[in-house]
C-alpha positions as CSV (number, residue, x, y, z in Angstrom):
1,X,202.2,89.3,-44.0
2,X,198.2,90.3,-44.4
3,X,197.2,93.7,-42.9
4,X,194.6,93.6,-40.3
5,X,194.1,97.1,-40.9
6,X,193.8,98.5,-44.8
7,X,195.6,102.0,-44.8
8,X,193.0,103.0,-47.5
9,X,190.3,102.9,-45.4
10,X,192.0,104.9,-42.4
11,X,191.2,104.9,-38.9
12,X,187.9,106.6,-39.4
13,X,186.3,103.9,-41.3
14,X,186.9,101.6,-38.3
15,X,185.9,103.8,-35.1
16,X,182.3,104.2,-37.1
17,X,182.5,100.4,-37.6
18,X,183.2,99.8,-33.7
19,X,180.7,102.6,-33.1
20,X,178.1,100.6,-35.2
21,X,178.6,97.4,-33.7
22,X,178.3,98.5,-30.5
23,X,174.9,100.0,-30.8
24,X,173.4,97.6,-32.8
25,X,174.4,95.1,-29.9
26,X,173.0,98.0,-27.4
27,X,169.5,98.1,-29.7
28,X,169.5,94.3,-29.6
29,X,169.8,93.9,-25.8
30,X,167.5,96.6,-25.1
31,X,164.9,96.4,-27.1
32,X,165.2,92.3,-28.4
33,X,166.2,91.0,-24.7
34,X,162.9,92.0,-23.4
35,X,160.7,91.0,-25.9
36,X,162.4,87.2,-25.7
37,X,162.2,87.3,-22.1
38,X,158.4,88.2,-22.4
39,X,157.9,85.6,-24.7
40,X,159.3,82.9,-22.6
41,X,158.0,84.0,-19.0
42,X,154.3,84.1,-21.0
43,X,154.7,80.9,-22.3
44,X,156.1,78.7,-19.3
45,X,156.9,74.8,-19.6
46,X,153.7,72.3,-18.2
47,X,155.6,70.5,-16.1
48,X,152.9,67.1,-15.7
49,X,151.2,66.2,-12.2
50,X,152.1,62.2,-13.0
51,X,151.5,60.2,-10.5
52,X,151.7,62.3,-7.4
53,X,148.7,63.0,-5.3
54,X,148.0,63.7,-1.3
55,X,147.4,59.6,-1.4
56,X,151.3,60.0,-1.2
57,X,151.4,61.3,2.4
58,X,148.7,59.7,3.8
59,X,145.8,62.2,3.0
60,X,142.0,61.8,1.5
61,X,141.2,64.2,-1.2
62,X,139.1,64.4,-4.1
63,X,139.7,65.9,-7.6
64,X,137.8,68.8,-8.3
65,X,137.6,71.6,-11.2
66,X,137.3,75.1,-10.6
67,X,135.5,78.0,-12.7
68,X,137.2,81.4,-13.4
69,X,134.9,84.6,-13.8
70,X,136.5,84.6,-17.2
71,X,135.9,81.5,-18.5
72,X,138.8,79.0,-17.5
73,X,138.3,75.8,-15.9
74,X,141.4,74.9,-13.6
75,X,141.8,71.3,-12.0
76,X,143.0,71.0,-8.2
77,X,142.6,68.8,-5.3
78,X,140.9,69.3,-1.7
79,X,141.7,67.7,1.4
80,X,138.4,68.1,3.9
81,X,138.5,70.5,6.4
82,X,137.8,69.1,10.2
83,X,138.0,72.0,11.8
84,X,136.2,74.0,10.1
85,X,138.5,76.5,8.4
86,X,140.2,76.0,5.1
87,X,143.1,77.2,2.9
88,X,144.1,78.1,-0.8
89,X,147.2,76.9,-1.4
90,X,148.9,78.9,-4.4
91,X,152.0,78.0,-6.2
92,X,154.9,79.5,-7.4
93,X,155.3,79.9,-11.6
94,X,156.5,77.4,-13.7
95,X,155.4,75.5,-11.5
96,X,152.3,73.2,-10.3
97,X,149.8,72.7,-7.3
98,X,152.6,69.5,-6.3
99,X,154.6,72.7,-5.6
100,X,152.4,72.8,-2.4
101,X,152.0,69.4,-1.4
102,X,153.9,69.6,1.6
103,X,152.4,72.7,3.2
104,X,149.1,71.2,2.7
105,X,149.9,67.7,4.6
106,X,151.0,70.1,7.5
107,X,147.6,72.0,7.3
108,X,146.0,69.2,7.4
109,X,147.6,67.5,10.5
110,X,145.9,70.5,11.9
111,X,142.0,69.9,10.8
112,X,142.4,72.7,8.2
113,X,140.6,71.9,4.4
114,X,143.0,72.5,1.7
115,X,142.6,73.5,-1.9
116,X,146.1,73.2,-3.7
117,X,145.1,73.6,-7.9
118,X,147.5,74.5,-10.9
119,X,146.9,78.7,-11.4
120,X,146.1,79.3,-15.4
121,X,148.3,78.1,-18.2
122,X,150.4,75.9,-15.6
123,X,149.5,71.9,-14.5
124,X,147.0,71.1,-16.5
125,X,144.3,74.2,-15.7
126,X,143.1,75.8,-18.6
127,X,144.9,79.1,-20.0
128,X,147.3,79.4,-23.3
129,X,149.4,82.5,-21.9
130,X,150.2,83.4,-18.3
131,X,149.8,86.7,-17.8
132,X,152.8,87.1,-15.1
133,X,150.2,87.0,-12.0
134,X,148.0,90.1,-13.6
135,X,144.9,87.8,-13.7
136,X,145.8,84.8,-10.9
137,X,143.8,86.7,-8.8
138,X,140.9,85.4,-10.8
139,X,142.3,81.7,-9.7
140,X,142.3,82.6,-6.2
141,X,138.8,84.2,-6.2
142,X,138.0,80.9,-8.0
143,X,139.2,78.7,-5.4
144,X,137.5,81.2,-2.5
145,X,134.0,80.6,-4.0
146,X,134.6,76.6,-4.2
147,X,135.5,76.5,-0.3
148,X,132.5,78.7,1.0
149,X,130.4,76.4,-0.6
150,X,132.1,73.5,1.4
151,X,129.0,71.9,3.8
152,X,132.0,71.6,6.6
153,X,133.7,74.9,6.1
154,X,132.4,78.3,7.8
155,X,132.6,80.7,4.9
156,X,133.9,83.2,7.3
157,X,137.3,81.1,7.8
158,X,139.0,80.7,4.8
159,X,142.5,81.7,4.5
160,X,145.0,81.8,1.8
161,X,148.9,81.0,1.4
162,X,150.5,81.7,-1.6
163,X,154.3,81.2,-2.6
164,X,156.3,84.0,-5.2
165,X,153.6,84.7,-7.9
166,X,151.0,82.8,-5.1
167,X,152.2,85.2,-2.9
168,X,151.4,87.8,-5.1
169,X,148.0,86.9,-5.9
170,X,146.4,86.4,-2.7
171,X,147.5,89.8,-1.7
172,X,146.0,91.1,-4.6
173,X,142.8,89.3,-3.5
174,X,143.5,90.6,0.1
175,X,143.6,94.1,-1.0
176,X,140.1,94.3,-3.0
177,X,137.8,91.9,-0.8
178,X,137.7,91.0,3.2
179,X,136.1,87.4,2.3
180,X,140.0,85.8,2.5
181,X,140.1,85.9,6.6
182,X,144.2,85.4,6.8
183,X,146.9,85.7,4.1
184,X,150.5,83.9,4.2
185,X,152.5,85.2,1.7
186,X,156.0,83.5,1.1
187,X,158.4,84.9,-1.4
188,X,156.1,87.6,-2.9
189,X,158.5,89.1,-6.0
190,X,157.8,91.8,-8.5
191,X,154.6,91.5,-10.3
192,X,154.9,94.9,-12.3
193,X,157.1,97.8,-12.7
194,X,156.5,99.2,-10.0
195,X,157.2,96.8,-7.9
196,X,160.5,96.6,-9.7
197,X,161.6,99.9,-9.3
198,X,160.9,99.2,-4.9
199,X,163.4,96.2,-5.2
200,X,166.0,97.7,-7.6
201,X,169.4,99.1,-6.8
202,X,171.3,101.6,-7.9
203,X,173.3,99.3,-10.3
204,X,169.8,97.8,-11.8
205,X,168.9,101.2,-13.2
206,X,171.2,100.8,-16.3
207,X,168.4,97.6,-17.1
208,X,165.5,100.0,-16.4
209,X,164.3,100.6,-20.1
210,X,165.1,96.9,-20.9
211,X,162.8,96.6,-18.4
212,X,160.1,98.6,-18.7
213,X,160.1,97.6,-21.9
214,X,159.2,94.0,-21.1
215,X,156.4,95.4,-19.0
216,X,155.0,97.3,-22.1
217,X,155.0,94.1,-24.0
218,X,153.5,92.3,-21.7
219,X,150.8,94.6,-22.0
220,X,150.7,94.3,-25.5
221,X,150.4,90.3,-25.3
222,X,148.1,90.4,-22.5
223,X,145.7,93.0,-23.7
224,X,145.7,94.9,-20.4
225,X,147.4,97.2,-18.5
226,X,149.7,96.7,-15.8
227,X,147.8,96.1,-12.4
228,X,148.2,98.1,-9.3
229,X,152.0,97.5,-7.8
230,X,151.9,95.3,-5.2
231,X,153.3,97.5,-2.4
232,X,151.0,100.0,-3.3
233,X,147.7,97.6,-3.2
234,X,149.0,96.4,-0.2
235,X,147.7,99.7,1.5
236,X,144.1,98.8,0.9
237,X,144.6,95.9,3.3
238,X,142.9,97.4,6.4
239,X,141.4,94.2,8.4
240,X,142.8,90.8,7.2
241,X,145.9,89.7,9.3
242,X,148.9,88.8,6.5
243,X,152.0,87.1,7.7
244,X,154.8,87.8,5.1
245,X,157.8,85.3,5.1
246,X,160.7,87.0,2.7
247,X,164.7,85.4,2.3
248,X,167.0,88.8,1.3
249,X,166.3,88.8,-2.5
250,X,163.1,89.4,-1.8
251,X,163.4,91.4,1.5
252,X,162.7,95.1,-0.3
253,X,159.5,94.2,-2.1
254,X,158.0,92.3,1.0
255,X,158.7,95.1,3.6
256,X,157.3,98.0,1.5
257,X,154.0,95.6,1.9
258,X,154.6,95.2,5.4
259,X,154.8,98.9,5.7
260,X,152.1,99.9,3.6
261,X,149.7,97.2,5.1
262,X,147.2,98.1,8.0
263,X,147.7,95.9,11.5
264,X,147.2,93.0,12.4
265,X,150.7,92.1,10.4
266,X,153.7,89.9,10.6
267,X,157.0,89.7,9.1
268,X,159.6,86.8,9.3
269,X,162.6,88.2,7.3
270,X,164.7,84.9,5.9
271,X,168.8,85.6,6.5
272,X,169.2,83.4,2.5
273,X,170.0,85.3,-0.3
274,X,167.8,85.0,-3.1
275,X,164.3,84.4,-4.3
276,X,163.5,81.4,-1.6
277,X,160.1,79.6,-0.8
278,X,161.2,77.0,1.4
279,X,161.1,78.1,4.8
280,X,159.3,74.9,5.5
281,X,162.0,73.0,4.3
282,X,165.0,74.9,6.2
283,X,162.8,75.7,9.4
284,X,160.1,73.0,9.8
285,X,159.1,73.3,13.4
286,X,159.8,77.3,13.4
287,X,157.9,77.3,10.5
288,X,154.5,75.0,11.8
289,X,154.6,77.1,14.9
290,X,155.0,80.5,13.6
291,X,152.0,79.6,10.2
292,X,150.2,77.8,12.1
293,X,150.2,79.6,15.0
294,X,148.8,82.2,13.4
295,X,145.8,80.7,11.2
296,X,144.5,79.2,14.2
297,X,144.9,82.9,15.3
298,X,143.0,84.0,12.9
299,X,140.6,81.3,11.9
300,X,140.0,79.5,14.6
301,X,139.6,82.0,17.1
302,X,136.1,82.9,18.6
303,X,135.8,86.7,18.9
């Protein structure tokens, strides 16, 4: 019968081989892991527009192009305002402006102008690496300059909702200008390390260098640092109301930005576990009266 084990080599010989094994798979996972998960969260699938349009549910809109401040020309639709306010619409990643299709047919049942468009490197706007939300905010300020140029929109009321990375970007927008007059923010998640660290638990720490890591390379890729964590850029919100709509995996993230933000501020905490953006899919008529209710708060309201 073969030996598993030859007695020449001796018991030594294989504890180093186990002990070699096991931190070559510990280098691999730490320091390989993250630099694959980099590569494919930079790099995200275009899923196509096809077909669909706001013709679909009963809505007139136009195709239009915006201009970044950095050189990028993203493609959207707008829906005209009758009201006189209007809305950005930002979408989750990996994802496309169809991703918001539904919350602007509900805006605009209620005479608001909507701007849904693809953020960089997703739909079919420009952009060969997505940057993980670092530079969206550039998309959103993007879209803000299209709609106060709008003949039937007052400059002074245009809002924003953004969903996950969306979420994240119009806050980011929120916290360095007072031109975006509301903010609903579905979903936000963890844009940089920092934001990581408010969400993780105990367990999670064990992934913190695989982690950081990532973060690093990002920076690498991107060729620029790591922004300001959300929760912390959140304090520099002082007069535009944000409403901030978070399911459980999200709930730690979204509550240091509740906390952190100046009044007037509202949170609807989701009882779902996980990463969810579909409140207006689970709760339609909560959701229309609670969004709604307070955009018209906000935008429509003559002080």
């Amino acid at each position: 019968m073969p030996q598993l084990f030859s007695k020449k080599r001796g018991w030594r010989y294989y504890r180093n081989l186990i002990v070699f094994g096991v931190s070559t798979l510990s280098i691999v996972l730490y320091f390989g892991l993250p630099l694959l998960q980099t590569n494919y969260k930079t790099h995200p699938f275009r899923f196509p527009i096809g077909s669909v349009s706001p013709a679909d549910l009963g809505l007139d809109y136009k195709d239009v192009t915006l201009s970044t401040e950095d050189g990028l020309t993203l493609h959207g639709w707008y829906i005209p305002s009758t009201n006189g306010a209007a809305v950005i619409l930002a979408h989750a990643f990996n994802g496309n402006r169809t991703g918001t299709i539904y919350h602007a047919a509900l805006l605009a049942e209620h005479g608001y102008g909507v701007l849904l468009y693809d953020t960089r490197a997703q739909g079919e706007s420009e952009g060969d690496v997505y940057t993980w939300g670092w530079e969206d905010h550039l998309d959103v300020i993007a879209a803000l300059e299209y709609l106060q140029k709008r003949p039937e929109v007052d400059p002074e009321r245009v809002g924003a909702l953004g969903l996950s990375a969306g979420a994240g970007a119009v806050l980011q927008v929120a916290a360095t200008t007072d031109e975006i007059a509301a903010v609903v923010a579905e979903g936000a998640r963890w844009p940089t390390f920092g934001d990581w660290r408010v969400t993780a638990e105990p367990v999670d720490y064990i992934w913190m260098p695989t982690i950081w890591l990532m973060y690093k390379y990002g920076e690498v890729t991107f060729g620029i640092p790591n922004p300001t964590p959300l929760s912390q850029a959140c304090s520099q919100i002082s007069h535009t109301p944000i409403f901030l709509i978070a399911a459980k995996g999200d709930a730690a993230l979204n509550q240091a930005c509740f906390y952190a933000a100046s009044e007037p501020k509202t949170l609807w905490p989701r009882e779902e576990a996980g990463h969810q953006t579909d409140a207006l899919f689970d709760y339609p008529e909560e959701y229309e009266q609670c969004v709604i209710g307070f955009l018209d708060q906000a935008l429509l309201r003559d002080d």
